[in-house]
N, C-alpha and C positions, 0 to 999 in steps of 0.2 A: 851541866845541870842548871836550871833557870834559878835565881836569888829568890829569897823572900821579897828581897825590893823589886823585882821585876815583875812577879808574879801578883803581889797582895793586890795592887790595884786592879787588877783583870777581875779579881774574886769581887773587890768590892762593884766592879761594874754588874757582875752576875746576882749578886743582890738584891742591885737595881733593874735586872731584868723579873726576879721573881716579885717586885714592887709592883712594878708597872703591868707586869701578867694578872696579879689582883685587882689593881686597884683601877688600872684604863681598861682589860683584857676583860675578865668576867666582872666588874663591874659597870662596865661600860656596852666594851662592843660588843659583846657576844649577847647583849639582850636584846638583841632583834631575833635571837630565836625563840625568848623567849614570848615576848609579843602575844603571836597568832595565837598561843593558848591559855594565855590571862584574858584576850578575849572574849574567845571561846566559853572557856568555863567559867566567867564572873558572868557574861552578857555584856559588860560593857562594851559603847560605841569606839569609834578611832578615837573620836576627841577624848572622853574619858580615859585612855589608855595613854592619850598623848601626856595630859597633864603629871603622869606619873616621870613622864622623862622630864617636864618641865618644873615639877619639883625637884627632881635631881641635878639640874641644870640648879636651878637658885641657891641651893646648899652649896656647887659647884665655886659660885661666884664668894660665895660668905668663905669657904675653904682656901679656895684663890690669895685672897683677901689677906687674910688670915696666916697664912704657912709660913711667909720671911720669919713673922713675929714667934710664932710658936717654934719653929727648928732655932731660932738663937735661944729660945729661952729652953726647950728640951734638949739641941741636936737632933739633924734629920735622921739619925738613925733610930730615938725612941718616937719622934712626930710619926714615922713612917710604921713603925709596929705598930702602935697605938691606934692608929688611921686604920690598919687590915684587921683587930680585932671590932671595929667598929664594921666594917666591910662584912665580916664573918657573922654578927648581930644582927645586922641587913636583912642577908640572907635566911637567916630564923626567923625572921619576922616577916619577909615575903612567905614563905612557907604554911606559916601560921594564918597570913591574911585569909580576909572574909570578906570586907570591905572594903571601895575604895580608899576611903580616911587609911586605913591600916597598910595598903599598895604606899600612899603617900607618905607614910612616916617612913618605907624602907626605903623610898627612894631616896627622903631626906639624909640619911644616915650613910647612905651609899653617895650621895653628894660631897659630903664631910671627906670621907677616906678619898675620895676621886682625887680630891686635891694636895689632903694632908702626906698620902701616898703616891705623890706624883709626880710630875717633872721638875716643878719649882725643888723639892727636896732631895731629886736624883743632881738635879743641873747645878744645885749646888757642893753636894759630893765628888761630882766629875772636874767641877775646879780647883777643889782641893785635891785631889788623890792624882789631877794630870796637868805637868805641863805641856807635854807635845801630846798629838792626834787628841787633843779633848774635844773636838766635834765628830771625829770617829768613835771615841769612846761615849758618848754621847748616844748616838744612834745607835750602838753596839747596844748600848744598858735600858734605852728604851725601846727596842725591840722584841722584849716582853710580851706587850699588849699583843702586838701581831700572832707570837708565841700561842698564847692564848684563843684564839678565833681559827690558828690551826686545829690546834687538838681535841678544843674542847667540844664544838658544836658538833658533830656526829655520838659522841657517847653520849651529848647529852638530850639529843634528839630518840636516842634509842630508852634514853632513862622517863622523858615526855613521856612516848609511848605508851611503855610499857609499865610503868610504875606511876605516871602522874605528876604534875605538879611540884606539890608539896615535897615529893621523896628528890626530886631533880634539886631544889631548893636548898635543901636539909646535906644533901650531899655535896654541895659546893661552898657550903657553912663550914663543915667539917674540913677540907681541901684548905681553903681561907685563913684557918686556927695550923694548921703545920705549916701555911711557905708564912707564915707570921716568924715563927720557931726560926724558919731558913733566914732571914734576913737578920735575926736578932746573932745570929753566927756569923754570916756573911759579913757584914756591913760594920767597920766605925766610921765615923765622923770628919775624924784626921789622919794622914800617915805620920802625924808624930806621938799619935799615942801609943803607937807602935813602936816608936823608935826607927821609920822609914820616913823619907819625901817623896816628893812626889814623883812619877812615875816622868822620865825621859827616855828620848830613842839615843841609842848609839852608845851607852855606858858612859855620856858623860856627866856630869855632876849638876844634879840638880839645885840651880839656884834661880830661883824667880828673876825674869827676864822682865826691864822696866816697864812701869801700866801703861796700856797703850789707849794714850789720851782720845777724847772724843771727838769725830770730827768736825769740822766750821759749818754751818747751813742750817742747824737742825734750829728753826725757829718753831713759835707757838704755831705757827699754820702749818709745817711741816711735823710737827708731834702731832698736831690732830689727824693730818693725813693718813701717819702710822697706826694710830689706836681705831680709827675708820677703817683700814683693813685689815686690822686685827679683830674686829668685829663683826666683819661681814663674815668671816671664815667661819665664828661659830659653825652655827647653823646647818650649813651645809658638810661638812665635817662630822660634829659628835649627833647631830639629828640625821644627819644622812648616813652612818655607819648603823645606828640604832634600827632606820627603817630598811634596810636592804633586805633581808628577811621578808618584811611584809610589804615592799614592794613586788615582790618576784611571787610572794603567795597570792596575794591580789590580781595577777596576771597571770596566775592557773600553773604555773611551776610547784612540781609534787614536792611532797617535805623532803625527801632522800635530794634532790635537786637543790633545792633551796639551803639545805645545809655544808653541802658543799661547794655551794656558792658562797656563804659564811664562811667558812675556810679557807678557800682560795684567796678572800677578800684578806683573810690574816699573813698566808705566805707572802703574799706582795707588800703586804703593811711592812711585815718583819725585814725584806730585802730590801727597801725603799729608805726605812728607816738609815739602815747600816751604808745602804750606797748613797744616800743622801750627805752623812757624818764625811764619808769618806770624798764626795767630791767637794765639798764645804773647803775641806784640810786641803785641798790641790787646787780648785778652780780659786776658789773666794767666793764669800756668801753668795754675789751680785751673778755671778755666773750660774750658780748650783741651785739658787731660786727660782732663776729664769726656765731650767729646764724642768724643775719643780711642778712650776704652775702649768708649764704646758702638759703634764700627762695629768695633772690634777682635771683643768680645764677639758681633755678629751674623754676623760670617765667619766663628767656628768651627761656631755653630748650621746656615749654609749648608754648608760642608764635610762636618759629616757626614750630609749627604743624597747623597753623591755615588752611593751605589748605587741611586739611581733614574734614574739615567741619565737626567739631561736637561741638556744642552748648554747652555741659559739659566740654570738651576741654576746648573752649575760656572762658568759667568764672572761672575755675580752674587756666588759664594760669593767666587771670587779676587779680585775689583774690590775688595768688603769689607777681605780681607786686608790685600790690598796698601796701601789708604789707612789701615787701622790699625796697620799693621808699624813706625809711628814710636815706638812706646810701648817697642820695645825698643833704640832708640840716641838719637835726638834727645831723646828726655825725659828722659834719663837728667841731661843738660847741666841744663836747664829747672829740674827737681824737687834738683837740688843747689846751687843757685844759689840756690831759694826757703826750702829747708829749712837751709843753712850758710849764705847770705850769705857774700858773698867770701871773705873768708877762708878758709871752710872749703871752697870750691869744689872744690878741687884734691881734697882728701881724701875728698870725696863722689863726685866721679866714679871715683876710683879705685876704691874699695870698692864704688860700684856694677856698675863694667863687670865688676870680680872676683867679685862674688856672680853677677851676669848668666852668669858664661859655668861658676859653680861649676852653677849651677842645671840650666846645659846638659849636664854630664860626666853630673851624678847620675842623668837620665833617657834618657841617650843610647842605651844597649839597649833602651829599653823596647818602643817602638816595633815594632822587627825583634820581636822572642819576641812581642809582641802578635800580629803580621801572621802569624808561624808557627802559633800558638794558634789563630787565629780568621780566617784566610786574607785579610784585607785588614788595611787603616790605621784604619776610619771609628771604632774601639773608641779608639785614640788620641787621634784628635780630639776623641772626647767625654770624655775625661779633660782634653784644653787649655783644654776650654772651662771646667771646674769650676776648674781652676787659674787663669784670669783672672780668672774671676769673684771670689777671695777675694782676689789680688793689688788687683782695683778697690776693693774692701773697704776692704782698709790701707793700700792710699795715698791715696782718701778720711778715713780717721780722723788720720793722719798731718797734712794739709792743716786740717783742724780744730781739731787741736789746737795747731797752730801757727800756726794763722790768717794764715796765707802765701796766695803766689802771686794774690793780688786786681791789674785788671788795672791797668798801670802807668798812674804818673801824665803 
């Protein structure tokens, strides 16, 4: 029969899957279904609908920002409740809007939880509660969000419908306020408030294995390399999840289509995630990147074919996606870990998630005034894909010259 020591951490990882189902999952991805009918029903333009993600991007960045400092001073397990009753507030107030001013403040608030309830305060839960597989367990806990863009976008496509807006809203408020409950169960802090450490394979005794220093090379022109493609990623990532939805409605794919394109976009996220952790633990970052970027890079090639209308296309495009969408959170963990070595972990994830979600604010119009210019998204996509492509660039040159991430011993 499995121990409490071997078990608790698996729970505390499932925690952090219903974290990351809130706070990235229906605060994030899945509001590209939402979209087509905040425009719909207010009359706003693309560009005004954009702004609402591009406020939630800015709050993104101030959250980012912010999270090391608030989880020491709360613990990520009260940062992280506290972040999805703000998440739950959001969505009452999306609900309630009338105005754009009022879209804008839920976005703000949903910016705030994105972060405070997010990988910065999962990733560092997983290095407390794991000494072996913590880049599988990693992807394991933030597979969530994926979780979320499975289940959620057909019932909540039938609640549009047939109920409206507001009552869609209202019902994902409510959803919000109980996986809050599930984490405040789920989740501590430490496995020694328990009286457990941390979790190891093989029954042996867990004792922290010496910190593994950082490696030689990483000068100021090579950080700025890293944080240059840590920023290019924004963009195409959380604004390209956001618009997949209204790219495909914009190119005459019916709602029933479209939201299981949203879907699909989630199972692959979810598989991607956990197969990503797990080749991290066996190749090494440098390897599991490498194949990373390449399915990253062939979903946006497939995306912007979606005006040729073909059904095999769009799910091939989003399958793609979905299993490369790890390159903007689980790697974040991965590549800071190989380019600072412990030490510096803390400081690398910080400053990546904050360039990550800067990179988001600076192109968060672009998109909408694209779509108003040139009456769809597909102009977009082919800017994300030129921007991954040089992100692969520099954190290939990054990896080289630091001759990091080789797979572990």
């Amino acid at each position: 029969m499995p121990s409490r020591q071997s078990v608790r951490p698996w729970l505390v990882c499932l925690g952090g899957d219903v974290m990351l189902f809130s706070a990235m999952g229906l605060g994030s991805n899945i509001y590209s279904v939402y979209q087509p009918y905040i425009i719909a029903e207010n009359g706003f333009s693309n560009a005004q609908a954009g702004w609402i993600v591009t406020v939630r991007s800015l709050f993104i960045v101030v959250s980012m920002f912010t999270a090391n400092r608030l989880c020491a001073r709360l613990g990520p397990r009260r940062t992280a409740a506290g972040a999805m009753l703000l998440l739950a507030l959001s969505r009452f107030l999306f609900g309630a809007a009338d105005s754009l001013p009022a879209y804008l403040a839920a976005g703000a608030l949903t910016g705030l939880a994105y972060g405070w309830a997010g990988m910065i305060p999962l990733s560092l839960l997983v290095s407390r509660w794991f000494q072996d597989r913590s880049a599988f367990a990693l992807g394991l806990a933030s597979a969530g969000s994926g979780l979320a863009t499975i289940l959620v976008p057909g019932p909540l496509t039938w609640l549009l419908q047939r109920w409206g807006l507001s009552t869609a809203f209202y019902a994902e408020a409510v959803l919000v306020l109980l996986l809050a409950l599930a984490v405040l169960l789920l989740v501590r802090d430490d496995p020694a408030q328990l009286g457990l450490r941390p979790y190891v394979q093989g029954g042996r005794t867990a004792e922290r294995v010496p910190r593994s220093p950082a490696p030689g090379g990483m000068t100021p022109l090579y950080w700025g390399l890293f944080l240059a493609a840590v920023f290019l990623i924004g963009a195409p990532t959380s604004i390209g999840i956001s618009n997949v939805g209204v790219l495909y409605t914009t190119e005459g794919f019916d709602p029933a289509t479209v939201a299981a394109l949203v879907s699909c976009t989630g199972v692959a996220l979810m598989v991607g995630k956990t197969l990503y952790g797990w080749l991290a633990d066996r190749l090494g970052g440098r390897r599991s990147t490498l194949l990373l970027y390449g399915m990253s890079l062939l979903s946006y090639v497939l995306l912007c074919l979606a005006p040729n209308g073909s059904r095999l296309c769009a799910f091939a495009a989003v399958l793609a996606f979905g299993l490369g969408l790890p390159v903007s959170n689980v790697s974040f963990s991965i590549w800071a870990r190989d380019f600072l070595g412990d030490e510096g972990f803390a400081r690398g994830l910080k400053w990546s998630q904050t360039v990550y979600a800067l990179g988001i604010v600076a192109l968060g119009p672009l998109p909408g005034w694209l779509a108003d210019v040139t009456g769809g998204y597909v102009a977009s996509y082919g800017l994300f894909l030129g921007m991954m492509a040089d992100s692969f660039l520099f954190i290939m040159l990054v990896y080289r010259r630091t001759n990091s991430g080789d797979k572990p011993g």
